[in-house]
SEKEMAR-668490 format. One line per field, with one value per residue (C-alpha): residue in three letters; z, y, x; residue number from 1. Coordinates in steps of 0.02 Angstrom, whole numbers, plus 50000, padded with zeros to 5 digits. Example, Ala and Ser with C-alpha at 12.3 -4.5 7.8 and 13.67 -1.06 7.14 Angstrom:
resn <- [ALA,SER]
Z <- [50390,50357]
Y <- [49775,49947]
X <- [50615,50684]
resi <- [1,2]
END
This chain:
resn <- [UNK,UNK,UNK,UNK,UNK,UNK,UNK,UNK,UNK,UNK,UNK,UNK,UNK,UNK,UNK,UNK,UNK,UNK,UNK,UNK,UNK,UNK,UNK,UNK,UNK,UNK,UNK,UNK,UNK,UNK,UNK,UNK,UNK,UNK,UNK,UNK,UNK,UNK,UNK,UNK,UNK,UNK,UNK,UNK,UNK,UNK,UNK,UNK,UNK,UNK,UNK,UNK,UNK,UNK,UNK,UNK,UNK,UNK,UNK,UNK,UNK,UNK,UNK,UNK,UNK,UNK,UNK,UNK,UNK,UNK,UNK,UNK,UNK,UNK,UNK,UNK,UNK,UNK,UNK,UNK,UNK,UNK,UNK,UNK,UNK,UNK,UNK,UNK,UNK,UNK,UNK,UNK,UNK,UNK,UNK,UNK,UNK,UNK,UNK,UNK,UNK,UNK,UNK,UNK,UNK,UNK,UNK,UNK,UNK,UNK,UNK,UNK,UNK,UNK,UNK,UNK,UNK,UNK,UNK,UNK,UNK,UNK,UNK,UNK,UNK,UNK,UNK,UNK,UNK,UNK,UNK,UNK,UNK,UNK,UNK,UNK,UNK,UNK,UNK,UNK,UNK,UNK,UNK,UNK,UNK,UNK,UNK,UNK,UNK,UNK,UNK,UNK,UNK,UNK,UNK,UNK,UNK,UNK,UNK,UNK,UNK,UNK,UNK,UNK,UNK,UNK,UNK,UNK,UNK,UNK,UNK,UNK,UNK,UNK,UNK,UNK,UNK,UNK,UNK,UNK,UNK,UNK,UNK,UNK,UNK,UNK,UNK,UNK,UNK,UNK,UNK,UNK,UNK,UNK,UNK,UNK,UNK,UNK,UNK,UNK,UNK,UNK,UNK,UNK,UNK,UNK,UNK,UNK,UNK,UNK,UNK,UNK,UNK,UNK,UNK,UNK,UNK,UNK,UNK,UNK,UNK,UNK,UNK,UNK,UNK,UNK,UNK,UNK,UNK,UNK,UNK,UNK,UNK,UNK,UNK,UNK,UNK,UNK,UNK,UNK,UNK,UNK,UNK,UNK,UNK,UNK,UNK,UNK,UNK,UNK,UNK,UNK,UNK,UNK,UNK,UNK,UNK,UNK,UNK,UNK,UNK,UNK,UNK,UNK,UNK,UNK,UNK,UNK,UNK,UNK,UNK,UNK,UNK,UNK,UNK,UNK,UNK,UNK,UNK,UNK,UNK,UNK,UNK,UNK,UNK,UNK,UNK,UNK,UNK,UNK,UNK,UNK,UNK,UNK,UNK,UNK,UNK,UNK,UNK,UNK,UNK,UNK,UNK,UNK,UNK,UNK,UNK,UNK,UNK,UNK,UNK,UNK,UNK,UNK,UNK,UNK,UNK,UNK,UNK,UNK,UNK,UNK,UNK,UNK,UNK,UNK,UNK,UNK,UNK,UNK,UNK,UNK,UNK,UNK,UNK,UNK,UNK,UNK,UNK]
Z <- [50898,50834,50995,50953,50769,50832,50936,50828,50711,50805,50883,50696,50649,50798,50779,50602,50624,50766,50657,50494,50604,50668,50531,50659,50558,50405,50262,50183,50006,49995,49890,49707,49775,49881,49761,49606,49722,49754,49797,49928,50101,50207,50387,50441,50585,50541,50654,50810,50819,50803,50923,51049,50996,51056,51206,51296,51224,51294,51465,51510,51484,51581,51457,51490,51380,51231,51247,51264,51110,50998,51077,51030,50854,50809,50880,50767,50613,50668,50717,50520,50475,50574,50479,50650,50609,50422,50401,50348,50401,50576,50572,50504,50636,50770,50720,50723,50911,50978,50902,50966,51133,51130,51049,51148,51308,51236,51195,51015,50918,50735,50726,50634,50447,50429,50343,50473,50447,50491,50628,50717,50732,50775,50938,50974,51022,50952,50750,50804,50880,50732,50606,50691,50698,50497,50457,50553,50495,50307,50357,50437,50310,50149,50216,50214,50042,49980,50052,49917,49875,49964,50035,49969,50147,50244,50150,50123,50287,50330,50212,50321,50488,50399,50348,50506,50593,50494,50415,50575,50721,50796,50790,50947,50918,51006,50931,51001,50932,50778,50765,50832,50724,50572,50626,50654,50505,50423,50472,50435,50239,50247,50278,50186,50016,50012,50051,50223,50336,50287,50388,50360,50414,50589,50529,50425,50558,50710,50588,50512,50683,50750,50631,50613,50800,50777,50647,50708,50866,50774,50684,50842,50931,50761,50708,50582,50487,50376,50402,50222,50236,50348,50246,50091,50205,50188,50034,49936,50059,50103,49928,49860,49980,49934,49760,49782,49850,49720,49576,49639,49649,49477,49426,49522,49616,49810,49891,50022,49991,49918,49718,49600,49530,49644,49568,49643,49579,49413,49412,49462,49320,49201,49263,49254,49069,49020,49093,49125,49274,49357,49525,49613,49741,49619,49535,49691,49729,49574,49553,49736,49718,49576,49690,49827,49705,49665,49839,49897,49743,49783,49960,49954,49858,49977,50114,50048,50070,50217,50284,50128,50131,49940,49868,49993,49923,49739,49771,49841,49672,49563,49665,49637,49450,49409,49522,49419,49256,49283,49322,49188,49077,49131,49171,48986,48942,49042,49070,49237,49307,49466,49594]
Y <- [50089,50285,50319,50148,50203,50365,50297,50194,50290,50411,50276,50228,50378,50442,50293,50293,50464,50436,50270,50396,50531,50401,50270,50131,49967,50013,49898,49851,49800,49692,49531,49534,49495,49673,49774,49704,49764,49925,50034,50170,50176,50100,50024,49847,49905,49834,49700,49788,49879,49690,49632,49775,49745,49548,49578,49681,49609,49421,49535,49582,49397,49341,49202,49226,49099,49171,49330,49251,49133,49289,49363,49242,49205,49408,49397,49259,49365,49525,49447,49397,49589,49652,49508,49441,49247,49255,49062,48999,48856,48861,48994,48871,48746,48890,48911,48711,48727,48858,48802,48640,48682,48806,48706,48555,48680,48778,48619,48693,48555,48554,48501,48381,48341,48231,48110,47953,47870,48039,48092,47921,47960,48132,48065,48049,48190,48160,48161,48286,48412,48381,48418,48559,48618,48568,48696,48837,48828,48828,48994,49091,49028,49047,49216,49271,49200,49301,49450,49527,49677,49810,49792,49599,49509,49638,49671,49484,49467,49597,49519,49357,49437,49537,49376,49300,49478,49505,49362,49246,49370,49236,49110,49093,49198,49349,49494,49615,49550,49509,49690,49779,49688,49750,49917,49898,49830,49953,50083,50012,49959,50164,50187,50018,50105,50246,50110,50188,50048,49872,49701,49633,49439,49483,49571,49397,49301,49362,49406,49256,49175,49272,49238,49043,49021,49155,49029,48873,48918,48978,48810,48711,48834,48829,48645,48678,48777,48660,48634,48650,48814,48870,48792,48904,49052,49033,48952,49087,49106,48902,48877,48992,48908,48726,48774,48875,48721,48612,48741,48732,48536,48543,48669,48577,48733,48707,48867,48910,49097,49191,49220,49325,49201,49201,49246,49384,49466,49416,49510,49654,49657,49602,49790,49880,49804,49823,49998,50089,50172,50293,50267,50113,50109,50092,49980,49875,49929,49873,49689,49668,49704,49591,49442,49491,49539,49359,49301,49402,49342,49156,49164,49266,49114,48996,49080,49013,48840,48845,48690,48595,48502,48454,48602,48682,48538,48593,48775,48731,48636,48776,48928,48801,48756,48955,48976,48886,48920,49100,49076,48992,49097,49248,49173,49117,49308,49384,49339,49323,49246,49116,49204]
X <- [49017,49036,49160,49259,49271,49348,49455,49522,49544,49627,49751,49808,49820,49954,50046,50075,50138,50251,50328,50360,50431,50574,50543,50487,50418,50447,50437,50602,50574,50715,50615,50566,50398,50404,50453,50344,50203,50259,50414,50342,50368,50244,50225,50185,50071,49908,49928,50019,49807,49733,49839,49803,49598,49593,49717,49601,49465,49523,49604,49414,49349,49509,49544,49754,49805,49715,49814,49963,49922,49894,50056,50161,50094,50109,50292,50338,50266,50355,50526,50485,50419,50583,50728,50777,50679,50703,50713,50557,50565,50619,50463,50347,50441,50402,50218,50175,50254,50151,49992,50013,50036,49892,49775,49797,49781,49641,49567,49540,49419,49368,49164,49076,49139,48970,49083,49049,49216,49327,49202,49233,49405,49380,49312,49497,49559,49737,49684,49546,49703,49822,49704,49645,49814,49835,49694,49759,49937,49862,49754,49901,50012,49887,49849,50019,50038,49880,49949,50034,49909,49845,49656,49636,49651,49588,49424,49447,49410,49309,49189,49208,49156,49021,48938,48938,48866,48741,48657,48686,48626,48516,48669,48780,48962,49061,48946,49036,49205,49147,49075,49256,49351,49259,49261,49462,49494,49380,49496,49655,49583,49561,49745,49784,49694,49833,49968,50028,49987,50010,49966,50158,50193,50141,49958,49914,49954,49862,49725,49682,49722,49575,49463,49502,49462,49307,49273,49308,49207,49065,49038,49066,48912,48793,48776,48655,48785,48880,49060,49086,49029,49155,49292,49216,49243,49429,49439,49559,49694,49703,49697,49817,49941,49921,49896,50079,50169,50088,50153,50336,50349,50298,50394,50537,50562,50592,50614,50514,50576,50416,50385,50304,50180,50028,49867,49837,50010,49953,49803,49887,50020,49870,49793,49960,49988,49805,49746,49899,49846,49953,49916,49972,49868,49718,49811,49798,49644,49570,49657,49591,49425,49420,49463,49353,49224,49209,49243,49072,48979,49001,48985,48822,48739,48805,48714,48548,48606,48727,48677,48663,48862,48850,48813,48944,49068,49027,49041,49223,49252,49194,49319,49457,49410,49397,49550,49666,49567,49598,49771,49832,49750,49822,49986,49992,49975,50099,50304,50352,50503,50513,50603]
resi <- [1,2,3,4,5,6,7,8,9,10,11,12,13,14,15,16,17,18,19,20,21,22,23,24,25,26,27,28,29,30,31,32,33,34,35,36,37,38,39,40,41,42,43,44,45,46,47,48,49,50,51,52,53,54,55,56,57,58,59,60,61,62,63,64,65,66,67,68,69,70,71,72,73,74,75,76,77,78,79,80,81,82,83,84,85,86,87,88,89,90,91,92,93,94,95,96,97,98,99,100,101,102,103,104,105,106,107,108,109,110,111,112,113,114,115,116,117,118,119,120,121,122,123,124,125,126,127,128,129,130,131,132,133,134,135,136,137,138,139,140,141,142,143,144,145,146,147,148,149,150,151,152,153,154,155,156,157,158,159,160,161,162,163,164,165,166,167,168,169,170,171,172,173,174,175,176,177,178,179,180,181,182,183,184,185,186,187,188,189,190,191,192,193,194,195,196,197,198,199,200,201,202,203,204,205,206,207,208,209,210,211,212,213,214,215,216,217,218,219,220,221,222,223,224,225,226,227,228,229,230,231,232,233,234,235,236,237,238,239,240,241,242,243,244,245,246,247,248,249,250,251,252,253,254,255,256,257,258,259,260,261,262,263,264,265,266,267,268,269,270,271,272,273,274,275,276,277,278,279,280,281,282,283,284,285,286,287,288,289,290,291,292,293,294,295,296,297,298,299,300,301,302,303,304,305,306,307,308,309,310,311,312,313,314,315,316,317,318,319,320,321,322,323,324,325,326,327,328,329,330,331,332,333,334,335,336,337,338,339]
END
């Protein structure tokens, strides 16, 4: 694990160079949304090293179609990351393509939802695919969504994979992948604290498209796990999603172009209003530790009762009570205009 670190390492660190030298991915701040989180220069490469990680991770297992799953779903992010495929929805059109001709291939299943009527039909394997395919589009697209900050998604998620290492080492799962990936995201946060690297469209996608299969595998393998539990995993990023599109029909406001108005931006100008800070990468540093703070807090009582559905069902309830609790409260504080 010490030589994988350093190699890592090492990798990220030579690329990021060679991509400043001759300005290679660089993020263009050309959205409001961009540019309220922060005007420097930095390089939507987080994901090219992920990428690299589960192709020849998936090469030595000589699952083919895996690779070229996570290919394909990076590409659609970076053609995004580079403004060749800057119509959302043809991307989101794209995205529903792809994953459901992988998933029906891969023969990608959601488990158990120990609700008798939807498991009945889940014997199908039509509803049981397009669901499937449902919950992945909300992760990529949530993810993205959440993405605004520095460190949030990626310690986000490194606090995901952590869980399932170390408090389910008897349970069946990809150790070793579980354990590279933290150790690769790890590394990137490091970079991702100083705002050189960031994850981009492309990073979110193949990210939380790695960990939603890790996921969605892990619960298939471990039936004594609740589902539940899995969905409180990924609670924040699904959630900030539908809560995003539910905000906008409200508001009347149809765009699918991205806004300023997410929680997570408006903790961050709650910090920059409040504390003043110089320093906008503890600015970001701060507003997403707050989030992920919480995140680890609720999740780390849920592990006692992992298999227990209802108290995984209220534990959902209460992150999206103080979700939109501490959103309107803080939105109620601050001015911030729909972009």
């Amino acid at each position: 694990m010490i030589t994988n670190s350093i190699i890592y390492f090492f990798f990220i660190f030579i690329t990021l160079s060679i991509c400043k030298k001759f300005d290679f991915f660089l993020d263009i701040k050309d959205h409001n949304h961009k540019k309220f989180a922060t005007k420097k220069k930095n390089y939507y490469i987080g994901g090219l090293f992920i990428l690299i990680f589960l192709i020849y991770h998936f090469l030595n297992k000589l699952e083919y179609f895996y690779c070229a799953f996570f290919i394909i779903v990076f590409s659609i992010g970076l053609f995004a990351d580079l403004k060749i495929f800057n119509n959302p929805k043809l991307r989101l059109l794209a995205q529903l393509f792809f994953l459901i001709f992988f998933v029906y291939l891969l023969d990608i299943k959601v488990p158990s939802t120990r609700i008798a009527i939807i498991d009945f039909l889940f014997e199908y394997d039509l509803p049981n695919y397009l669901f499937t395919i449902f919950c992945v589009a909300i992760l990529i697209n949530g993810t993205n969504f959440a993405d605004g900050i520095n460190t949030l998604m990626i310690n986000y998620y490194i606090i995901i994979l952590g869980i399932i290492l170390f408090f389910f080492q008897d349970a069946i799962f990809d150790h070793y992948l579980v354990a590279n990936l933290i150790i690769l995201l790890s590394i990137i946060l490091l970079f991702n604290i100083f705002g050189k690297i960031i994850l981009g469209d492309s990073g979110a996608y193949i990210l939380s498209l790695a960990v939603g299969l890790i996921l969605i595998k892990f619960s298939n393998d471990n039936n004594f796990v609740s589902p539940y539990f899995i969905i409180l995993l990924v609670w924040y990023p699904c959630f900030e999603l539908l809560f995003s599109i539910l905000r906008r029909l409200v508001s009347n406001f149809y765009s699918y172009k991205p806004d300023i108005l997410h929680l997570h931006q408006i903790i961050l100008k709650t910090i920059n209003d409040k504390l003043k800070f110089k320093s906008n990468n503890l600015k970001h540093f701060l507003a997403g530790s707050i989030i992920n703070t919480y995140n680890l807090f609720i999740l780390m009582f849920a592990l006692n009762y992992n298999d227990k559905t209802k108290i995984m069902l209220a534990l959902i309830f209460v992150n999206i009570f103080v979700y939109i609790s501490t959103y309107y409260l803080l939105r109620k504080k601050l001015k911030l205009a729909q972009n």
